[in-house]
DOMARLO-404050 format. One line per field, with one value per residue (C-alpha): x, y, z; residue in one letter. Coordinates in steps of 0.2 Angstrom, whole numbers. Layout:
<recs>
px = [X; ...]
py = [Y; ...]
pz = [Z; ...]
resn = [A; ...]
</recs>
This chain:
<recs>
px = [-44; -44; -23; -27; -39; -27; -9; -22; -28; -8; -4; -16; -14; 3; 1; -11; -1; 15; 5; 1; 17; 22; 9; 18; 34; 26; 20; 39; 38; 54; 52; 56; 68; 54; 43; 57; 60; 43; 42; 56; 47; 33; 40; 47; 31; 24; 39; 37; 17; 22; 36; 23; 8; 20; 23; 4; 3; 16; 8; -9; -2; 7; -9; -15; -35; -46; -50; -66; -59; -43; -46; -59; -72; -64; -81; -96; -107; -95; -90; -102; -122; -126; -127; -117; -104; -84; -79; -67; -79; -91; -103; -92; -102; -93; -86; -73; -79; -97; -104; -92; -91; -107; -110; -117; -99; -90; -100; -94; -75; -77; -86; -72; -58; -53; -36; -27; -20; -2; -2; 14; 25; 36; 53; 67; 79; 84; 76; 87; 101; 103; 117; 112; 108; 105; 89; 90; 75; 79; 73; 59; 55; 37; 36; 21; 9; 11; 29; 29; 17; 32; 44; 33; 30; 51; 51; 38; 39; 55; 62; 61; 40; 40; 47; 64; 68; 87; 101; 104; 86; 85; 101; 95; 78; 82; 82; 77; 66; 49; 32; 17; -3; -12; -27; -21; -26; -22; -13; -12; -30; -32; -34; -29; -12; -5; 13; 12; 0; -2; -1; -12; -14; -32; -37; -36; -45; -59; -65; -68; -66; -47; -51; -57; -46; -27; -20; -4; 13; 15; 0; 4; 18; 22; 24; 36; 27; 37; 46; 29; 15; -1; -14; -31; -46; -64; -67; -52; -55; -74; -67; -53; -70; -85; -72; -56; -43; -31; -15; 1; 15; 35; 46; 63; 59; 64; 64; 62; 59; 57; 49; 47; 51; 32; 32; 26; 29; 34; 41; 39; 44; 43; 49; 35; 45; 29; 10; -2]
py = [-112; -126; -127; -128; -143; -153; -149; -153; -171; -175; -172; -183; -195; -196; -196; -209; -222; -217; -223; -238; -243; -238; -249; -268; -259; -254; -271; -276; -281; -275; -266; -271; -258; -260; -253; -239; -235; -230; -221; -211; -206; -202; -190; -180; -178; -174; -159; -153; -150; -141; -130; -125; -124; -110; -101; -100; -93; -78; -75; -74; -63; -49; -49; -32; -33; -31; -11; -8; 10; 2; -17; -26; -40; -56; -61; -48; -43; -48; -39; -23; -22; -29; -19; -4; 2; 0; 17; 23; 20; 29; 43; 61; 70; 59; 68; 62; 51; 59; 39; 35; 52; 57; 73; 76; 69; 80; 96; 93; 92; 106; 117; 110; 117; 100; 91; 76; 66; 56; 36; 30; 21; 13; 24; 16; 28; 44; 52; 43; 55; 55; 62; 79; 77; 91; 88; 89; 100; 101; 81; 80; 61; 55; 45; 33; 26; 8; 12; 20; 5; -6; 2; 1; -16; -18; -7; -16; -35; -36; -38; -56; -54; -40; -26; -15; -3; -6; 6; 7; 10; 23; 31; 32; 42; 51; 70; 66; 78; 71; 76; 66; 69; 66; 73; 86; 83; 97; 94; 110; 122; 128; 146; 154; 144; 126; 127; 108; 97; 76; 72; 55; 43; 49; 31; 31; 50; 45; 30; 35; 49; 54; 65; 52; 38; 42; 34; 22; 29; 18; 30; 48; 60; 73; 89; 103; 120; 133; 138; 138; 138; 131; 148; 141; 150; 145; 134; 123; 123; 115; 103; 95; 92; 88; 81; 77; 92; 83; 94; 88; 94; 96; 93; 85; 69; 64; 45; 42; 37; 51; 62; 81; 93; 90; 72; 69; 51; 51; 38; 49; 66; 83; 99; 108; 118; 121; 115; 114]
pz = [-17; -29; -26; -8; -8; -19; -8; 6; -3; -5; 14; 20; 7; 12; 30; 28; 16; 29; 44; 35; 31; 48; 57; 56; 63; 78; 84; 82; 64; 55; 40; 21; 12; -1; 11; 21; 2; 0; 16; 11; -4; 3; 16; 1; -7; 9; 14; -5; 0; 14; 5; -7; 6; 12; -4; -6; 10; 6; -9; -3; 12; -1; -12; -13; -10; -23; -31; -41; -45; -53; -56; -66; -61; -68; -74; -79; -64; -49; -36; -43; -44; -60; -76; -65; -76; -68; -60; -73; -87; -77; -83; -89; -74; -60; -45; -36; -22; -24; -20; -5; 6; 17; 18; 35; 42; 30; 35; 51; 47; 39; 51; 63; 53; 54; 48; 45; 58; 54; 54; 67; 58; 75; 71; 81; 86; 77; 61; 49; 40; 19; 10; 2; -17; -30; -39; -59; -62; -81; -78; -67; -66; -66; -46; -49; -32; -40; -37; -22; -15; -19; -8; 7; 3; 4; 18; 31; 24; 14; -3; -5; -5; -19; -10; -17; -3; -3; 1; -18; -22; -5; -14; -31; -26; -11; -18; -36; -44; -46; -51; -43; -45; -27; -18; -5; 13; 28; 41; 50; 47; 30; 34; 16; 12; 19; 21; 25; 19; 14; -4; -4; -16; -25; -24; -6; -1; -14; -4; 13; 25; 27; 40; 49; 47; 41; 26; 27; 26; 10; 3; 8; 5; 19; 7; 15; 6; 18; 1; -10; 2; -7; -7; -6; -10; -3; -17; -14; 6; 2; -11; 2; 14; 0; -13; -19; -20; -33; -39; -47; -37; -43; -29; -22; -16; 2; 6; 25; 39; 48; 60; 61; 75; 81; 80; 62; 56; 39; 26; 10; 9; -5; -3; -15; -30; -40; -41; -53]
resn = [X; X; X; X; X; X; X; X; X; X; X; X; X; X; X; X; X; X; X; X; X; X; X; X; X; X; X; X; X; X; X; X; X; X; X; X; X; X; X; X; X; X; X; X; X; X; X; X; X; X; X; X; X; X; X; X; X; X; X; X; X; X; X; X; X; X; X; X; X; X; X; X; X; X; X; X; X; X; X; X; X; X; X; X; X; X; X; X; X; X; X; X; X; X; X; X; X; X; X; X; X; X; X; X; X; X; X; X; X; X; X; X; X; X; X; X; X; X; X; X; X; X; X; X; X; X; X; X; X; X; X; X; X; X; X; X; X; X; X; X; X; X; X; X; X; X; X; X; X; X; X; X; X; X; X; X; X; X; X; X; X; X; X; X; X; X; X; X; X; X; X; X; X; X; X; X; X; X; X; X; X; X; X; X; X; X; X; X; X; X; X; X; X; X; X; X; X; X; X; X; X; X; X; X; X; X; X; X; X; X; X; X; X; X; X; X; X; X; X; X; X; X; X; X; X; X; X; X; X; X; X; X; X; X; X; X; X; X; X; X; X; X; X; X; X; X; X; X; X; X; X; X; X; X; X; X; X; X; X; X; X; X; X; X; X; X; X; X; X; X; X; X; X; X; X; X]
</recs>
């Protein structure tokens, strides 16, 4: 804020001064080169405030907002109750979303059977085809969120403001093997095993209802399990309601867009080897 007011001071300072020096020349004075010299100056100063008055603006606009589950106050006691401990330092008997979810809503979804809903992602066109590639599962590759957050960020802003989804970063990844940990989230009903479901960044399913509002594409994995369907029990059915169901899952990674026979938008894509 305080770069704001200052950029803002310079602008006006220099409009100000400019219109000064401007005003004998509009009662038919002519200008000194002393005083067009200064002019030009100033119009330099003021188109450098304007360049970096933009750059602020971009960065403020890919700034990710602020996350009390993953980032500290800068100072003691803001942006949390005072006292109240930060969320992974919390107590040993913390539940997964047991704070954030309400349980009346839940109980609903889960009398309703109910599942997650796809995000639209706009697809222009035809799914988009990648060249076949045979995963090294003798080096299963650790796939991070932080990472997969930056090739969304390439994908729907651009590379220029943080973002790497090029061809050669689309080539590299696209049918890796991979491991990733995420809470599981049904999209057809859970009735004994999900031969498809969203892997979604824990982050995301802890702090609010899933079922209720679906996360970004930037945020959830569309899982393919027709190979290794996912048996659930009645215990994992009531945790993806009244909890997070977290797994870590071993796959081929597939990097989109695309869309599935029914409709399904997708930018990230596993075909489920293992889980555990």
């Amino acid at each position: 804020m305080k770069k704001w007011i200052i950029l803002a001071g310079v602008v006006f300072l220099a409009l100000g001064v400019a219109l000064g020096v401007m005003k004998p020349w509009r009662h038919g004075t002519p200008i000194s080169a002393e005083d067009a010299e200064a002019m030009a100056q100033l119009q330099a100063v003021n188109e450098r405030a304007k360049e970096a008055s933009r750059k602020l603006m971009e960065l403020s606009a890919a700034m990710q907002p602020f996350d009390p589950k993953t980032q500290r106050p800068p100072f003691p006691g803001q942006g949390s109750p005072e006292g109240e401990a930060p969320a992974a330092e919390a107590g040993e008997g913390h539940k997964h979303g047991e704070s954030k979810r309400d349980p009346a809503d839940l109980a609903r979804h889960e009398k309703a059977n109910d599942v997650v809903k796809a995000t639209a992602i706009g697809l222009r066109g035809e799914a988009v085809t990648r060249p076949d590639a045979a995963p090294r599962w003798d080096a299963v590759a650790a796939l991070e969120w932080k990472r997969l957050d930056t090739l969304f960020t390439g994908f729907s802003i651009g590379y220029k403001v943080g973002g790497d989804f090029t061809k050669e970063v689309v080539g590299e990844l696209h049918g890796a093997a991979v491991e990733i940990e995420g809470a599981v989230l049904p999209i057809d009903p859970p009735k004994g095993a999900l031969k498809r479901f969203w892997l979604v960044k824990p982050a995301v399913a802890e702090a609010a209802c899933a079922f209720c509002k679906a996360p970004s594409p930037g945020e959830s994995i569309y899982v393919d399990a027709s190979k290794t369907p996912l048996k659930l029990d009645s215990v994992d059915k009531k945790k993806m309601y009244e909890d997070v169901f977290i797994i870590k899952a071993v796959g081929r990674f597939l990097l989109g867009p695309t869309k599935t026979k029914d409709g399904i938008e997708y930018l990230y894509g596993l075909e489920l080897k293992e889980w555990k």
